[in-house]
C-alpha positions, 0 to 999 in steps of 0.5 A: 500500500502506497499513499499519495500524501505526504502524511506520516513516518511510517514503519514497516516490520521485520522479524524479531532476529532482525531480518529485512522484509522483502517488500518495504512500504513507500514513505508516503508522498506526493507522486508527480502525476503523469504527464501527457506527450501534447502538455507543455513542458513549463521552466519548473519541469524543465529545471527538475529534469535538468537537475536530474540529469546532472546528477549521479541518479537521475531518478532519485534526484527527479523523485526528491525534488518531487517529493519536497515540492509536494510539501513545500510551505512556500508560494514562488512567483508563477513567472520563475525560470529554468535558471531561477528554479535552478538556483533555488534548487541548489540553495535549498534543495526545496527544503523548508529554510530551517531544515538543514544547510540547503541544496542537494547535498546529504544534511540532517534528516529532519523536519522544519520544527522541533519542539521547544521549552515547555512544548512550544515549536521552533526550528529544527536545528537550534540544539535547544532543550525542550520539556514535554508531557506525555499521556495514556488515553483510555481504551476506547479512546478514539484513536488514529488520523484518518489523514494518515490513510489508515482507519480509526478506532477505538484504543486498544493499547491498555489492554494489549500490554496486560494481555502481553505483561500481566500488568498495565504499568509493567507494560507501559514501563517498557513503553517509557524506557524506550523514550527513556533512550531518547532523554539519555542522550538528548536535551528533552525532558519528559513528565506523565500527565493525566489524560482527558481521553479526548480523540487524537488530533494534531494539536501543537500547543500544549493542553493541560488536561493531557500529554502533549506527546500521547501514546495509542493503538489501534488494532490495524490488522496485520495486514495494514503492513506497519507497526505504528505511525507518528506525528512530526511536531508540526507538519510540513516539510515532508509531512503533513500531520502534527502533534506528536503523538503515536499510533502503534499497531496492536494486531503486531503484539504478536510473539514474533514481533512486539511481543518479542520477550528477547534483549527485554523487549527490545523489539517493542522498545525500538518500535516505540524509540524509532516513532518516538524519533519521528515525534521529535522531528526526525525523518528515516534515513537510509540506507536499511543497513542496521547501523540507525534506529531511524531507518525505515523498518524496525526489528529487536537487531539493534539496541536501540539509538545509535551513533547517526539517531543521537546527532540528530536529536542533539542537532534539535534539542543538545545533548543531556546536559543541553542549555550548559552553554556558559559559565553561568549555566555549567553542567554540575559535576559535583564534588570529585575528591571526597570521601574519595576520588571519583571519576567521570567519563560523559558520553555522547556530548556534543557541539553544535557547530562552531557559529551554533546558535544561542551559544551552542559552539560550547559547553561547560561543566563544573566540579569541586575538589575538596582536597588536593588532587591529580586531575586528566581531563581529555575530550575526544571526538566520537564518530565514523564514515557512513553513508545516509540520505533521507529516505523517499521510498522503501530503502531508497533515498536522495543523493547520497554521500559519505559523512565524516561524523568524527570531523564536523568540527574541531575541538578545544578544552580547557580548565578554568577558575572559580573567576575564569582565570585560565588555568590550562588549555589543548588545543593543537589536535586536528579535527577527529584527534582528542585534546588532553589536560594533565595536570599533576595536582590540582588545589582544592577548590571550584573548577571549570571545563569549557570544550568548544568547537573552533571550527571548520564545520563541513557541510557534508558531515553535518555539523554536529560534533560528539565528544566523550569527556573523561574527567580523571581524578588520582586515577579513580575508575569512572563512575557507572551511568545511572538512568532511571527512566521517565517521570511517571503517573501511577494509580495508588495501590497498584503495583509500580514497576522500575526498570534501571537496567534498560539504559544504565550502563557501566562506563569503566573499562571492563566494568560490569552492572548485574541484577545486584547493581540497582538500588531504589530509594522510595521513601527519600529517607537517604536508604535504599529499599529495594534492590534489583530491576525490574523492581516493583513498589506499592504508594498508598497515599496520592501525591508527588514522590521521587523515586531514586535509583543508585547503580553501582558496577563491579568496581564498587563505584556508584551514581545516582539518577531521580524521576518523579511519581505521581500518585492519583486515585488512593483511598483515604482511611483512618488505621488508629489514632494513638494515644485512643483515650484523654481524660476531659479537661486535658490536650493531648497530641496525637498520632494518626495512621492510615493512608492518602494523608499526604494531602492533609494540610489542615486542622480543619480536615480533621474533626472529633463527633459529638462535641466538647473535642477540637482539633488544633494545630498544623498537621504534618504528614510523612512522606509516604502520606501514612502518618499525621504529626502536629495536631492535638486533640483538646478535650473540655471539661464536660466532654461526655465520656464516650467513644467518638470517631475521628474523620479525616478528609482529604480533598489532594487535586489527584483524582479522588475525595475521600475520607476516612474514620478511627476511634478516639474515646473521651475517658478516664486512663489509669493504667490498670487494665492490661497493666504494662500495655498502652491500652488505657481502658480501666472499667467494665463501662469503658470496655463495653461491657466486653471484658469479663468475657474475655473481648481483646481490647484490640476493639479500641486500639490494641491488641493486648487482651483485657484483664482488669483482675490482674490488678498487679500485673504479675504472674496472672489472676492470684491472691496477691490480686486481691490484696492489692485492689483492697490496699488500692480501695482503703486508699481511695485511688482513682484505680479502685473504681472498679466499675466506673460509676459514681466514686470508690464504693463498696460496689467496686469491691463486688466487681473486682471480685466477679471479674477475680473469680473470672480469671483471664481469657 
């Protein structure tokens, strides 16, 4: 099937092991329609078989003129000539003006927009950090665009990964690594947001009520030949539709291809990754060789982004560490001396061009030394020869040429002080060779690295210059790479999956990471609860959390990466409130344990029945949203000695109002039931009647079992019992009323000893 539009980024399939298909899908596009011999032929036709005749293929040339002419945004007078088209295509190869370097030559394969800051559009090619959200509609939800020349329908997404997981948050986990793989080495950030489960469209702007990149599927047959289709950011260029979002094929979650379990799902990971490209503004390239996630089939042969998808994306948003332009603005490196020496190799950094805009000739970085040490630092070009062109049909592609990935620029280091003064510098190495500091020992103190591309920038190798960066401190072993994933939504008490092992990577020489390397902090107490990835965890409480992962190599050298949890839909309960009994006429702070009650924020959302009891002060809910500290419970004089129930109300903006019940009783503590214990329920009225025969005390907040006659709280219901309750009597302690009415009287006596001749349950 071959569309007459210029639509989509569409992927065709290949087997799990990675083979090709022998049929590949046309990347849709605008056919030239067939002339008839009697037409005239006109100064643009005439310019474009020129052009193709000159060139080394004529035909794909006269295809990709074609093609882009088709999309072309821009109106040009109608009374142009052979020679004036002729010029436009040498200057711009009827590309949109953002998209690349003009003319025929190969450049970056990438639409005229990208996104930019808070999900705003701007020109491809500014290596400019963009902040996005992203969602997952309902089931059910309308999904797909008819524009694409595939039919619409409900979502079928959700349950397509249950059906494959288990579980719908392992699912989508898998589906947020994969875009994961972008953020790694690319200046995009990413946050879950609800979703209002409205039909996909192509809007560009950013809607609060959900993602603006969204993530859908469409059950399209097997037969429909693709796995899934994306949105550029803005259609134009060589697609027309926008909005980012996602369309994958559900029929395909088959064992053979998204349901793939090898290399832990990586046929579905490079499924998602390679349209998720297409949602940040890159094209397929070619050739179909296995050497770029972007080329126009997707298998599980590849690990994800290589060498050419990374510049692309770093050619529109930078690289990790992306708006690190300046001495203003440096990547924090952290403290490098102490306790001990730590070092640290930053891969796939890049420059964007030695005249790059809003200062991306550059980076820099900075790093304290709390003591004296001996510091390396070198920076070295990464790259290769390869061949590419943009793909306009299957496997095929425009004029194609050889692109020197290692010397699109030429780079400087240097080390600087906390004042800028320049303390050391390399710069005579040719373009694709490193540049070293070595300094024997360096003071303690705050130190800036500065790398920039001095230039030339050939065209042909596409500008974008990729570096490693060693910082070697007293010979230490590089620290290993920590990425813990997207920040995510996930309803409370279902379970969360984490998977840290799909894009850490040790970075060391030799080194190793294995099941034992992952370590997740849950709770942000500073100690790491679960160990091992995938690794699951249950929040109970609505609210924001961050979830910190700690990767650790074969070497015993560890770092650290963070995402956020956002918690929806938790129920708020009331467990206990401790202490469960006051005496009228006292204050007495309380404890209150439950869940969702990380959105209590005040006094008033909690209330005592009846009356005579206030709450007052500033509750302070833990982290985990289990506990409320800060508040007292101020019970009048005259309060009626009752059992009351405590509520507490929880309206948190996350999806539910709910509210929960505990006991609270208005009495008289002694201590004298269930002696040694905090259960303070002293008489047959307090107990409910209950405790001659035998009911726990559990009923009011503790466990331990009633045993009023063992009044001295040793070796059970003896003798000595006795004496001690009259001792208590002819004394006239408050223990003593036995019975709970009126004062000590003679009838507390006759209780006592109905409840002695009981004994203990």
């Amino acid at each position: 099937m071959t569309l007459n539009r210029a639509a989509i980024a569409v992927c065709v399939l290949a087997a799990a092991g990675g083979t090709l298909p022998t049929s590949l899908h046309a990347a849709p596009g605008v056919r030239p329609a067939t002339m008839s011999p009697n037409d005239p032929i006109t100064p643009l036709q005439s310019a474009i078989e020129r052009a193709a005749a000159e060139s080394e293929s004529p035909a794909r040339t006269r295809g990709t003129l074609m093609l882009r002419m088709g999309a072309w945004p821009t109106c040009y007078r109608d009374d142009l000539t052979e020679k004036e088209w002729l010029e436009i295509f040498e200057r711009t190869g009827l590309l949109a003006p953002a998209d690349g370097s003009g003319g025929l030559n190969p450049r970056y394969y990438l639409e005229p927009n990208a996104w930019l800051g808070q999900a705003s559009i701007q020109a491809s090619g500014n290596a400019a950090r963009a902040m996005l959200t992203y969602s997952f509609p309902d089931d059910g939800t309308i999904w797909g665009l008819s524009q694409s020349g595939f039919a619409t329908g409900p979502n079928s997404l959700n349950s397509s990964l249950v059906s494959v997981f288990g579980d719908l948050d392992r699912g989508r986990e898998i589906v947020r690594q994969a875009i994961a793989s972008w953020r790694a080495w690319v200046g995009v950030e990413y946050t879950e947001v609800a979703d209002n489960n409205s039909a996909m469209d192509q809007l560009t702007t950013r809607q609060a009520a959900r993602g603006d990149i969204r993530i859908g599927g469409v059950a399209l047959t097997t037969g429909a030949g693709i796995l899934a289709y994306n949105a550029y950011p803005l259609g134009s260029g060589t697609g027309s539709l926008s909005g980012g979002d996602m369309v994958i094929n559900t029929s395909y979650f088959l064992p053979a291809y998204l349901a793939s379990v090898g290399n832990d799902y990586r046929y579905l990971r490079n499924t998602v990754a390679h349209e998720h490209g297409h949602g940040l503004g890159l094209r397929h390239v070619v050739p179909c060789d296995l050497t770029k996630l972007m080329e126009p089939q997707v298998g599980g042969a590849i690990g994800g982004l290589q060498h050419d998808d990374i510049r692309g994306g770093q050619r529109n948003y930078g690289d990790f560490y992306s708006g690190n332009q300046s001495s203003a603005t440096p990547a924090v490196l952290g403290e490098l001396s102490l306790p001990g020496p730590r070092s640290l190799l930053l891969r796939n950094l890049s420059t964007n061009g030695s005249g790059g805009p809003n200062g991306t000739a550059e980076d820099w970085f900075v790093f304290t030394l709390g003591s004296a040490r001996s510091v390396t630092i070198t920076v070295t070009p990464i790259g290769s020869t390869y061949t590419t062109a943009p793909q306009t049909s299957g496997c095929s592609g425009g004029s194609t040429a050889e692109i020197n990935s290692l010397e699109a620029g030429n780079l400087l280091l240097q080390l600087r002080g906390p004042v800028q003064t320049l303390i050391a510098e390399s710069t005579a190495a040719p373009a694709g060779q490193a540049e070293t500091i070595n300094l024997g020992s360096l003071a303690a103190g705050t130190y800036f690295i500065r790398v920039r591309d001095h230039g030339n920038n050939q065209q042909t190798n596409q500008i974008v210059q990729m570096y490693d960066l060693l910082v070697r401190i007293a010979g230490a072993p590089t620290a290993p790479r920590a990425i813990a994933g997207l920040n995510k939504r996930v309803q409370a008490d279902s379970t969360a999956w984490f998977m840290g092992h799909i894009n850490s990577r040790a970075t060391e020489p030799g080194a190793t990471l294995n099941a034992g390397s992952y370590e997740w902090d849950f709770d942000n107490d500073g100690l790491f609860d679960k160990s091992g990835s995938p690794t699951t965890y249950t929040y109970v409480s609505n609210g924001s959390y961050t979830a910190r992962l700690r990767v650790t190599d074969s070497n015993g050298v560890s770092s650290t990466d963070s995402i956020g949890v956002t918690v929806w839909g938790a129920t708020t309960t009331v467990e206990s409130v401790s202490p469960s009994i006051a005496a009228p006429g006292t204050t007495v702070p309380v404890v209150i344990t439950g869940t969702n009650l990380k959105g209590v924020t005040s006094a008033s959302q909690v209330t005592v029945s009846g009356t005579g009891v206030t709450v007052t002060g500033t509750p302070t809910p833990n982290y985990l949203g289990t506990q409320i500290t800060g508040l007292s419970f101020v019970v009048a004089p005259g309060a009626q000695l009752t059992t009351r129930n405590v509520s507490v109300t929880n309206s948190d903006g996350q999806g539910s109002v709910g509210s929960g019940i505990g006991v609270f009783i208005v009495g008289t503590p002694t201590g004298a039931c269930c002696v040694g214990t905090s259960c303070a329920v002293t008489t047959q009225a307090q107990c409910g009647g209950t405790w001659l025969s035998g009911v726990a005390c559990g009923q009011h907040g503790n466990p331990t079992t009633c045993c009023p006659a063992n009044f001295d709280g040793a070796n059970g219901v003896d003798v000595p019992d006795i004496f001690a309750f009259l001792s208590a009597w002819f004394a006239g302690l408050p223990s003593a009323n036995f019975d709970g009415v009126g004062g000590i009287a003679v009838a507390d006596i006759f209780a006592f000893l109905s409840a002695w001749f009981a004994g203990c349950p």
